[in-house]
C-alpha positions in Angstrom: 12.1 -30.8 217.7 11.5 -33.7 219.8 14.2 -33.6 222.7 14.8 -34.4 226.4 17.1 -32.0 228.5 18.8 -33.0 231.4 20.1 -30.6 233.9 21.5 -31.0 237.3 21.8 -28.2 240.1 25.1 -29.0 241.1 25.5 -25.7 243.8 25.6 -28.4 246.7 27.8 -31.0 244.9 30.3 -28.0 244.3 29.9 -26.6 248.0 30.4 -29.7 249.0 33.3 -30.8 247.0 34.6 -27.2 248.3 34.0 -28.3 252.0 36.1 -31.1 251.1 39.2 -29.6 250.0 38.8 -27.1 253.0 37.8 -29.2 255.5 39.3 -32.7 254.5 42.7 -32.3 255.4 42.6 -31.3 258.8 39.9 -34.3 259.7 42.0 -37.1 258.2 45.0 -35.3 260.3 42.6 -35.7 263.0 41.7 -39.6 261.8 45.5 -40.6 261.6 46.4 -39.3 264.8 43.4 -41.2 266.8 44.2 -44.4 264.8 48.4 -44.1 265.7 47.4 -43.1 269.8 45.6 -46.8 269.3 48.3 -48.2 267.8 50.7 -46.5 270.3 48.5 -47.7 273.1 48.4 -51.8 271.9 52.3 -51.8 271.4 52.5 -50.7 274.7 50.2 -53.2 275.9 52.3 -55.8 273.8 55.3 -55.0 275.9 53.5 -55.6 279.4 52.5 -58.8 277.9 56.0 -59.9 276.2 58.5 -59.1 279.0 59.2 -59.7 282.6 60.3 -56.6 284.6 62.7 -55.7 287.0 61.1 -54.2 289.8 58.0 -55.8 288.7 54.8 -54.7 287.2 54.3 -50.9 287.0 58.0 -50.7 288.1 60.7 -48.4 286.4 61.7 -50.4 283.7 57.9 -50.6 282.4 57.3 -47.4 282.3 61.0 -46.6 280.9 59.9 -49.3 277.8 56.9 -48.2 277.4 57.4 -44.9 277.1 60.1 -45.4 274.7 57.1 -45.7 272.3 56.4 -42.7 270.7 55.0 -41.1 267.4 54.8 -37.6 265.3 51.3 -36.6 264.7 49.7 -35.8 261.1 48.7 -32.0 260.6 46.7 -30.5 257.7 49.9 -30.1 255.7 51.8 -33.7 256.3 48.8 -36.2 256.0 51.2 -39.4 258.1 52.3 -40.2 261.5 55.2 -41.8 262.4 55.1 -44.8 265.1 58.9 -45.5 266.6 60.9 -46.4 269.1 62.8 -43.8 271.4 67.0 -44.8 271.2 66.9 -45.5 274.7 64.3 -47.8 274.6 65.1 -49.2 271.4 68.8 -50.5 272.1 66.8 -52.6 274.3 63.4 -53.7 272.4 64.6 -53.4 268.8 66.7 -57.1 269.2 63.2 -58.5 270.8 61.6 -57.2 267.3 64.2 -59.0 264.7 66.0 -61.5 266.7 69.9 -61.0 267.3 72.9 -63.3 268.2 74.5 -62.3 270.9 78.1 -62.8 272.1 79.8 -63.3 275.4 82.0 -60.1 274.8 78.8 -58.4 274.1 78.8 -55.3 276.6 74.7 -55.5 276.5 75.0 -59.4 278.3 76.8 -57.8 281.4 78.8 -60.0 283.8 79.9 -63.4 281.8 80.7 -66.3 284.0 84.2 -67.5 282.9 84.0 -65.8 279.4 80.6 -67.5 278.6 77.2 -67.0 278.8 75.6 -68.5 281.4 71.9 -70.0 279.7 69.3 -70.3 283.3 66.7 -73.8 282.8 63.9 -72.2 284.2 62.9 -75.3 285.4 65.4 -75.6 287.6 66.3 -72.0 288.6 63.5 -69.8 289.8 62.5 -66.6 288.9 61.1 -63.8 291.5 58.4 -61.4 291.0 60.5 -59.1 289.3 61.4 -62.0 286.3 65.0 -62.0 287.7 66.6 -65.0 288.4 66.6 -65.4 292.4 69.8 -64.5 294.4 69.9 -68.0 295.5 69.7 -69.3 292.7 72.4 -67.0 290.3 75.7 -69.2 288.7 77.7 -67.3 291.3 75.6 -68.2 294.6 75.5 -71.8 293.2 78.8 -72.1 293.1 79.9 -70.2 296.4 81.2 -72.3 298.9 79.6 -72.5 302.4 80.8 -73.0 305.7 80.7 -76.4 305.4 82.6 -76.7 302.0 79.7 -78.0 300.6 78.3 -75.7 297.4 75.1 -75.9 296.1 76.2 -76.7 292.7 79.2 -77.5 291.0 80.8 -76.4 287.2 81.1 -79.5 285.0 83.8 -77.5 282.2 84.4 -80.4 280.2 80.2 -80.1 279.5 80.4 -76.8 279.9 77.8 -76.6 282.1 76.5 -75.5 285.8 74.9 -78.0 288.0 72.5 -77.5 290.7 72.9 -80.2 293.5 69.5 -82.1 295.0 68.5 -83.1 297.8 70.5 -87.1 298.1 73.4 -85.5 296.2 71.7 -85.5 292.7 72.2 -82.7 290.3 70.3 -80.8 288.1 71.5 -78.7 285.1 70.8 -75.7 286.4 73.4 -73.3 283.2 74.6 -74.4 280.4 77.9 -72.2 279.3 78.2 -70.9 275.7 80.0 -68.5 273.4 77.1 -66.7 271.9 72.8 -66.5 272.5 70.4 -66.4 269.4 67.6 -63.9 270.5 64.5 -65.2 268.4 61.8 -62.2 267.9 59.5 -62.1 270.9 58.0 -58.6 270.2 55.5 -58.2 267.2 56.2 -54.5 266.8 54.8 -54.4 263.5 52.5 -56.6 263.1 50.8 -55.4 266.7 50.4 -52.0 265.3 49.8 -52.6 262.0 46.2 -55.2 263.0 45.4 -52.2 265.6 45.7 -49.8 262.8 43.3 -52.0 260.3 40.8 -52.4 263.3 40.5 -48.7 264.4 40.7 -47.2 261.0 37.0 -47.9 259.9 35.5 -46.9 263.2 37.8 -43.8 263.8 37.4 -42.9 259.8 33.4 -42.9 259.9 33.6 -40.9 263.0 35.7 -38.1 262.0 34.4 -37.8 258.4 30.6 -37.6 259.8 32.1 -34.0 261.9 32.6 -32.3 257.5 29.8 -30.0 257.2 29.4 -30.9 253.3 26.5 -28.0 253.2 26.1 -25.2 251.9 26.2 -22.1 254.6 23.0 -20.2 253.8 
């Protein structure tokens, strides 16, 4: 009989595949949890970069955001991590993410100014360090009367607006007054973790798999 026989010595494919299933689940656990501290790490930077604190850079309230970020780690038995947002620190970040409207009545504006929100034109009023609006420069210090009886502003209510007076008696608007805010989103949660996560992953994943000893013990 004329015949060819093909054969294959498969021991190392099967130790291998067997080093897989032994050995695979714990390194992607190990892959998914370097690729979500990445992702962790760029949201956080996204936050320093988004938002002006009070008590400035490296100040309370960045490290209170910041560590508001958080996220459950993979094991060998529950292959996915979990990236969120702490309640605390959510209340805050999560209306940054979608965008909100906002009313005067709204416990989360604090102190309105006659039932209304009082809107700053940054040009106008200044900011300090902190991003806070500077105490000479607040609706209520505007408005405040001085020795003389002169203010340095005035409330036009028919306009419903504040104005901030000028050297040679010209104003500026310096407020304007309204019932309710639209927050637009200013904070890319998602997408900021989800490019970091596309990045890291084919470094991270060649890494980790290269660790699988796919050979035989002898």
């Amino acid at each position: 009989m004329v015949a060819v026989s093909i054969s294959l010595d498969t021991r190392e494919v099967r130790d291998a595949i067997q080093a897989l299933r032994h050995e695979g689940p714990r390194a992607i656990a190990e892959l998914l949890n370097k690729v979500t501290l990445d992702a962790r790490l760029a949201v956080q930077d996204e936050i320093r970069g988004v938002f002006l604190f009070a008590g400035g850079p490296g100040g309370s309230t960045e490290k209170f955001l910041t560590n508001s970020v958080l996220f459950v780690g993979a094991t060998p038995d529950k292959l996915r991590t979990d990236l969120y947002l702490r309640r605390g620190g959510r209340v805050i970040l999560e209306r940054h993410v979608e965008g909100a409207s906002i009313a005067a009545t709204d416990p989360r504006v604090g102190p309105d100014f006659e039932g209304k929100i009082a809107v700053p034109n940054l040009r106008v009023v200044k900011r300090g360090k902190s991003g806070r609006i500077v105490a000479a420069d607040t609706p209520q210090a505007l408005l405040q009367r001085r020795a003389r009886g002169r203010t340095r502003g005035y409330l036009d209510r028919a306009r419903g607006k504040i104005i901030k007076r000028e050297k040679g008696g010209a104003g500026r608007l310096a407020y304007a007054l309204v019932d309710r805010v639209r927050l637009k989103p200013t904070f890319d949660f998602f997408g900021v973790a989800h490019r970091e996560v596309i990045k890291q992953l084919p470094r991270k994943a060649a890494r980790v798999l290269e660790k699988i000893n796919l050979r035989r013990s002898r």
